[in-house]
N, CA, C and O atoms as CSV, one atom per row, in Angstrom:
chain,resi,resn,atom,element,x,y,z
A,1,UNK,N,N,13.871,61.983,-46.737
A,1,UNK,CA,C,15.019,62.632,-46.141
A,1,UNK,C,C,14.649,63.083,-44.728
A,1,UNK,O,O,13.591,63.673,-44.510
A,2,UNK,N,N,15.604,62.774,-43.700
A,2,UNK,CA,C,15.262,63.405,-42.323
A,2,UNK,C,C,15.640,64.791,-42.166
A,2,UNK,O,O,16.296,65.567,-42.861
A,3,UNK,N,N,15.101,64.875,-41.165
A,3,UNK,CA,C,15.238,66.413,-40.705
A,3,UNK,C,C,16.078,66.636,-39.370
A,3,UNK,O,O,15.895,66.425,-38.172
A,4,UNK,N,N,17.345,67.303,-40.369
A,4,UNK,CA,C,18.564,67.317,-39.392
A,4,UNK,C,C,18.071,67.613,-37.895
A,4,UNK,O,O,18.508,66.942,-36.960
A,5,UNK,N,N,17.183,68.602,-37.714
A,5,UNK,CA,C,16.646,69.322,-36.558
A,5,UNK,C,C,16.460,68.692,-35.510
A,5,UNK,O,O,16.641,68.992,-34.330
A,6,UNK,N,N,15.929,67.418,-36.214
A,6,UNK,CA,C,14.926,66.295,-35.662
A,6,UNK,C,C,15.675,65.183,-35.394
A,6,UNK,O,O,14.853,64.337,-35.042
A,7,UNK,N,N,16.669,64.748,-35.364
A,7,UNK,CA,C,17.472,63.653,-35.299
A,7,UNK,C,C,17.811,63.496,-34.387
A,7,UNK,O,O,18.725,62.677,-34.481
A,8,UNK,N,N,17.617,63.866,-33.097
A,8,UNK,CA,C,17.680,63.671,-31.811
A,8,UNK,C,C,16.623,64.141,-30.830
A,8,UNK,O,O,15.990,65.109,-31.251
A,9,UNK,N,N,16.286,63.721,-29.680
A,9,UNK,CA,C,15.079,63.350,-28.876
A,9,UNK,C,C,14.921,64.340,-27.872
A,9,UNK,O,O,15.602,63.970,-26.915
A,10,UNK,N,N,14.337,65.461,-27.607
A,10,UNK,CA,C,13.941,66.496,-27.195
A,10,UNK,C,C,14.125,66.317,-25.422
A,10,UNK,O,O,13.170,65.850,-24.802
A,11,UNK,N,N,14.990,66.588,-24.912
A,11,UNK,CA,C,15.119,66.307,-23.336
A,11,UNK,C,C,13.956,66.454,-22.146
A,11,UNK,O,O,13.833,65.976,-21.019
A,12,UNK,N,N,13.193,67.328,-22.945
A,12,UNK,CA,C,11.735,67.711,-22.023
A,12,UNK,C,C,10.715,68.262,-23.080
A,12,UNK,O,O,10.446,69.417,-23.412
A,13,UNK,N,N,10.218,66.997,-23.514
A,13,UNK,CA,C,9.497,67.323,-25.041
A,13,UNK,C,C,7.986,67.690,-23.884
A,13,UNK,O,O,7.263,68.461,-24.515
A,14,UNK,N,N,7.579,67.493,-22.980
A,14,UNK,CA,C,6.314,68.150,-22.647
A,14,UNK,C,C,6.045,69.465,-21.875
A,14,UNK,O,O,5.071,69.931,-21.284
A,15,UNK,N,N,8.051,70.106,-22.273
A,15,UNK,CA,C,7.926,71.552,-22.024
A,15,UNK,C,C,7.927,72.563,-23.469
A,15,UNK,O,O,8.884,72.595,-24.243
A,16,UNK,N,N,6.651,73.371,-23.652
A,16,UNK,CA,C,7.004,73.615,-25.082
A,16,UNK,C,C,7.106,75.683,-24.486
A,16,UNK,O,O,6.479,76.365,-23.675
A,17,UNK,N,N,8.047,75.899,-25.289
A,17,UNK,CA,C,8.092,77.803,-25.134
A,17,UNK,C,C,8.052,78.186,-26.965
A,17,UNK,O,O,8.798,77.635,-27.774
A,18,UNK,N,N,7.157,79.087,-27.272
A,18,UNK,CA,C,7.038,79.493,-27.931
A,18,UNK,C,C,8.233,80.920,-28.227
A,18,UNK,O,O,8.122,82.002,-27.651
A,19,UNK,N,N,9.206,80.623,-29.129
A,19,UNK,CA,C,9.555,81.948,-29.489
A,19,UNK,C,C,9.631,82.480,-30.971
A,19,UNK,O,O,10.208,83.525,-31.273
A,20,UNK,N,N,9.027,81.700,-31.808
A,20,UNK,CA,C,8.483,82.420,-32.959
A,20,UNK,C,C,7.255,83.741,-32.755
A,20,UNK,O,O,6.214,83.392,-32.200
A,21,UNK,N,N,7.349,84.912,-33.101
A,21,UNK,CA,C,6.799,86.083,-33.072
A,21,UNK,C,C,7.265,86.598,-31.551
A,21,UNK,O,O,6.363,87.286,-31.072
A,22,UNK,N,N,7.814,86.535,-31.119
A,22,UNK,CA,C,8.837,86.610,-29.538
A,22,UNK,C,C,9.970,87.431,-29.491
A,22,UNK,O,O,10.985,87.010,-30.045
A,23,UNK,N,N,9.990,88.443,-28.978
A,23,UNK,CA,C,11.772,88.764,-29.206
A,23,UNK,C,C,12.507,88.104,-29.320
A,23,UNK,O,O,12.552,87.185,-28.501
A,24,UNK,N,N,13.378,88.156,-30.239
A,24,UNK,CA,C,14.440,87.147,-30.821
A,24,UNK,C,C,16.210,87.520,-29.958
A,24,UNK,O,O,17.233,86.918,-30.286
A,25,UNK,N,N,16.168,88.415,-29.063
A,25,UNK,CA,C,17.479,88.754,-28.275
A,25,UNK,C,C,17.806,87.704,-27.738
A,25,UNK,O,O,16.850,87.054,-27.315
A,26,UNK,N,N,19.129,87.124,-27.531
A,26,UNK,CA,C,19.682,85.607,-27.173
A,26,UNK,C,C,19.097,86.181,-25.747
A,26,UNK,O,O,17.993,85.694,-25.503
A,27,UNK,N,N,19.433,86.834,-25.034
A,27,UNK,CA,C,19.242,86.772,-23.671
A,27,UNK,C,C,17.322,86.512,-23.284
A,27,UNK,O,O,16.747,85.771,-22.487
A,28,UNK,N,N,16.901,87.367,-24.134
A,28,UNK,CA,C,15.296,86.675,-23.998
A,28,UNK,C,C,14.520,85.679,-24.239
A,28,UNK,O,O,13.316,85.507,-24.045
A,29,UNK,N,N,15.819,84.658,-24.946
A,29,UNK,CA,C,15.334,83.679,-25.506
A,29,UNK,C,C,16.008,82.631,-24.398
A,29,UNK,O,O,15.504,81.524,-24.206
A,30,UNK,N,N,17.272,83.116,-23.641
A,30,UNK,CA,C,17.461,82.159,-22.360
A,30,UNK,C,C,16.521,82.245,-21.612
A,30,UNK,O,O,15.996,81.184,-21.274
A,31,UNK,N,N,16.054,83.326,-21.167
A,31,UNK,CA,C,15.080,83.658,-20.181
A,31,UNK,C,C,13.746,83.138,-20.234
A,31,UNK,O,O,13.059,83.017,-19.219
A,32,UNK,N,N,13.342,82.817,-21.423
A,32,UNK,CA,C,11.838,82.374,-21.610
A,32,UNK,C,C,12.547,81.078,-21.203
A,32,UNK,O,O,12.732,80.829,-20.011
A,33,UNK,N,N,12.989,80.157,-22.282
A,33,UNK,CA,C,13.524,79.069,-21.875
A,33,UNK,C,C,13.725,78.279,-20.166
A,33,UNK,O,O,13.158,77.287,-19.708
A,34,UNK,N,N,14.487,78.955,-19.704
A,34,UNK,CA,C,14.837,78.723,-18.353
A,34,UNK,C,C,13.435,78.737,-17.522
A,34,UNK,O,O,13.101,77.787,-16.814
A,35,UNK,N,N,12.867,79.591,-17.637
A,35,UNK,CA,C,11.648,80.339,-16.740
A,35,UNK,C,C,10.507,78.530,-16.645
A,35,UNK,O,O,10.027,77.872,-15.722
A,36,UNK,N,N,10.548,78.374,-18.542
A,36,UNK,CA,C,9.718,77.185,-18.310
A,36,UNK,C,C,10.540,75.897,-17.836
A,36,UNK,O,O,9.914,75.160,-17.073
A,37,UNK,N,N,11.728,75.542,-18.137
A,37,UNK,CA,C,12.655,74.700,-17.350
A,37,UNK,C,C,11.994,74.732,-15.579
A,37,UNK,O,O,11.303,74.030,-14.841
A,38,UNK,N,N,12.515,75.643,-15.559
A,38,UNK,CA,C,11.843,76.131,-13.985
A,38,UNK,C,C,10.456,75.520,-13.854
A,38,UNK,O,O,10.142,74.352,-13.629
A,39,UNK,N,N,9.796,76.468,-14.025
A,39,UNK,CA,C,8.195,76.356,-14.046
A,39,UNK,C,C,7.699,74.507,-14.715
A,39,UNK,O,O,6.535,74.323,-14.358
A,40,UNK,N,N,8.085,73.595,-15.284
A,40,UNK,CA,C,7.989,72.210,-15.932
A,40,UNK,C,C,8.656,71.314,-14.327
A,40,UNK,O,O,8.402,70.110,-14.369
A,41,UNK,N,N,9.100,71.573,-13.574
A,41,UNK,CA,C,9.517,71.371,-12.497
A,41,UNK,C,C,10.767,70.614,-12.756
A,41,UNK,O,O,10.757,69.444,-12.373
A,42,UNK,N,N,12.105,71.166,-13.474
A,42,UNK,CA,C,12.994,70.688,-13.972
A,42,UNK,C,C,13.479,71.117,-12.615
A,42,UNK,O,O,12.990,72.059,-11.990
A,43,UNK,N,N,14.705,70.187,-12.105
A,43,UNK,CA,C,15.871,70.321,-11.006
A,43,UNK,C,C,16.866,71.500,-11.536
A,43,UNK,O,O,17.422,71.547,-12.634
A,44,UNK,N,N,16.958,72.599,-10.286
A,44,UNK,CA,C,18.215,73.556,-10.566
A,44,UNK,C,C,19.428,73.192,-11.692
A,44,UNK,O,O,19.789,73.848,-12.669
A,45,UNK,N,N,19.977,71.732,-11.113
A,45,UNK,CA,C,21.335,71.568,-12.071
A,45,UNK,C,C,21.069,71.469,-13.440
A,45,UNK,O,O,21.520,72.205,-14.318
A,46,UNK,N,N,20.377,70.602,-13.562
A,46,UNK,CA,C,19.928,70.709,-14.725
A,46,UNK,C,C,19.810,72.243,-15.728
A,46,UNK,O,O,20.450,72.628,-16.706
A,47,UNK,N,N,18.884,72.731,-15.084
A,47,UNK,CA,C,18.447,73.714,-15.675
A,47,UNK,C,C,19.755,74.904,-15.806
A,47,UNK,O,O,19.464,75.829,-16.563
A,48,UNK,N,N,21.055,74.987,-15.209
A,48,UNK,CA,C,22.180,75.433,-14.752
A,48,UNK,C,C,22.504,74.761,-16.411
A,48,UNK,O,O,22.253,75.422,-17.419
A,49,UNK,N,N,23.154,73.211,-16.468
A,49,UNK,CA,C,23.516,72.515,-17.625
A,49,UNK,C,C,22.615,73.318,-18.476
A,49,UNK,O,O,23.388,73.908,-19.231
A,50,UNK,N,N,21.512,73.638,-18.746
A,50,UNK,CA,C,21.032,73.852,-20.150
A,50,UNK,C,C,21.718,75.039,-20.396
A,50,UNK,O,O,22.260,75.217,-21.486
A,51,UNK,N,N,21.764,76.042,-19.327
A,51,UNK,CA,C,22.316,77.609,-19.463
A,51,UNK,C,C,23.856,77.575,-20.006
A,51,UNK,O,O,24.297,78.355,-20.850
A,52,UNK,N,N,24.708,76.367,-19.273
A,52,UNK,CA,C,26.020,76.494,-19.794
A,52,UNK,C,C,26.439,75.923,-21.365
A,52,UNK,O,O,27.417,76.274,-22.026
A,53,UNK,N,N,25.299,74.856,-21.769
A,53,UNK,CA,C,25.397,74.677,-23.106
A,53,UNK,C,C,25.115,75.598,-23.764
A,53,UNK,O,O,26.042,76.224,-24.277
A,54,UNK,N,N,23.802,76.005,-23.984
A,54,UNK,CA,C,23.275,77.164,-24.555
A,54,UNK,C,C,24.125,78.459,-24.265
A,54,UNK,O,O,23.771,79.361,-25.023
A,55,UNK,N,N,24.950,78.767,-23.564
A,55,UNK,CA,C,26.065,80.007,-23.711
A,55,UNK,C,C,27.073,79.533,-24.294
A,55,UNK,O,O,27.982,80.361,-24.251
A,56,UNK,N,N,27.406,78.479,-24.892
A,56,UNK,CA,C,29.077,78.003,-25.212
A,56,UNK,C,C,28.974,78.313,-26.175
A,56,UNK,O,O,30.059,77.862,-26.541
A,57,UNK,N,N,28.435,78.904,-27.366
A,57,UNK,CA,C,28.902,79.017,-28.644
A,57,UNK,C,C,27.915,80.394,-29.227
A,57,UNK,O,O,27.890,81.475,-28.638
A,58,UNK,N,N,27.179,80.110,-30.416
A,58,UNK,CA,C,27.015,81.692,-31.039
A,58,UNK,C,C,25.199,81.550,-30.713
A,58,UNK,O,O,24.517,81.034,-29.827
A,59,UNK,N,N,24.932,82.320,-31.970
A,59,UNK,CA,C,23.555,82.117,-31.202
A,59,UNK,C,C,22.283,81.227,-32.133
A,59,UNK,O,O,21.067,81.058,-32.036
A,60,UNK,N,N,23.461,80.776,-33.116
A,60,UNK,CA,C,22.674,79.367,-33.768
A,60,UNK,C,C,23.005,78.346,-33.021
A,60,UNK,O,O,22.600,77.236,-33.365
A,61,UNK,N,N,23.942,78.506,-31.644
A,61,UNK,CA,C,23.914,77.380,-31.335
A,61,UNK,C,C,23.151,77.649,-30.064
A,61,UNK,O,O,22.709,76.569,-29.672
A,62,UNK,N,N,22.878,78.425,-29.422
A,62,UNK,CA,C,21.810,78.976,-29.235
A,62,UNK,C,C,20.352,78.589,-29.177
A,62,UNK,O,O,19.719,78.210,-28.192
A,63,UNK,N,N,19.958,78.749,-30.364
A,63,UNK,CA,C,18.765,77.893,-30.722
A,63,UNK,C,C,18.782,76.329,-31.010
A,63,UNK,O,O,17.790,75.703,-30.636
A,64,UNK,N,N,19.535,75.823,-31.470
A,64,UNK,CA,C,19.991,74.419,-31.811
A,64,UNK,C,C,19.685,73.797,-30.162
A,64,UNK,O,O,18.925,72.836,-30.041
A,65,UNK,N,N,20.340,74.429,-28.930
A,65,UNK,CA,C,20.527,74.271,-27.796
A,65,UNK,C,C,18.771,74.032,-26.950
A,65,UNK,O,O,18.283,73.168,-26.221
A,66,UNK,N,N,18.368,75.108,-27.457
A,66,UNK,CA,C,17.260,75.287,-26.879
A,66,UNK,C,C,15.907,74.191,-27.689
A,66,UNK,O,O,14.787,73.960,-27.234
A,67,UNK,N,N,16.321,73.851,-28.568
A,67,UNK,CA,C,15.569,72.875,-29.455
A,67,UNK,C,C,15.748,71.188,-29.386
A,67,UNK,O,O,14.999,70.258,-29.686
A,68,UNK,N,N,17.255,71.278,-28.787
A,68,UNK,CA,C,17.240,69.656,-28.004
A,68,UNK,C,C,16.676,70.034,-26.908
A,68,UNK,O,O,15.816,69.163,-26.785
A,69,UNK,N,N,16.560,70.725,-26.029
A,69,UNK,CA,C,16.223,71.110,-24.884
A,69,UNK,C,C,14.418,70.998,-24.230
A,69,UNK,O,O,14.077,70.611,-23.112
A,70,UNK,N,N,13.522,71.479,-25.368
A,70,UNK,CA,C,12.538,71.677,-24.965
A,70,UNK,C,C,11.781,71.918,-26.713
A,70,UNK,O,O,12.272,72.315,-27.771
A,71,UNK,N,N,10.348,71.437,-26.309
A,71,UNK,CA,C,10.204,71.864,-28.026
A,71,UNK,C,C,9.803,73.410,-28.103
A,71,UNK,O,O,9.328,74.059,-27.171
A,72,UNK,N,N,10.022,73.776,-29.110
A,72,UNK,CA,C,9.776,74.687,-29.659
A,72,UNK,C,C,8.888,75.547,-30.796
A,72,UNK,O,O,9.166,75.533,-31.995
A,73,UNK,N,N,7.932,76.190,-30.296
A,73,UNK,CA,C,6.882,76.799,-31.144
A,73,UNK,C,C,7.073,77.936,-31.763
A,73,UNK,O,O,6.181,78.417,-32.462
């Protein structure tokens, strides 16, 4: 059986942010996110697109967002 999680291809799989044991506040979890977007030498728009997906909905989508986005530890 696959793993729903996993069924699609990580947009910047050699940026990884750890937020397991991390504050879990949506806004600290954009912020780590973005910071390494940034810092991985991702282009502004881009990194703009990840912020407006990742705000469109709750905050499982949220993480869902941030997990196509970049991997996650």
């Amino acid at each position: 059986m696959s793993d729903p999680l996993k069924d699609y291809a990580v947009e910047f799989p050699n940026i990884t942010v750890q937020l397991v044991g991390k504050d879990g506040n949506a806004l600290a979890i954009l912020g780590r996110v973005k910071a390494a977007l940034k810092g991985g030498g991702v282009a502004d728009d881009q990194v703009e697109e990840f912020i407006r997906q990742a705000t469109a909905g709750n905050y499982d989508h949220l993480l869902a967002t941030c997990m196509k986005w970049v991997e996650v530890s």
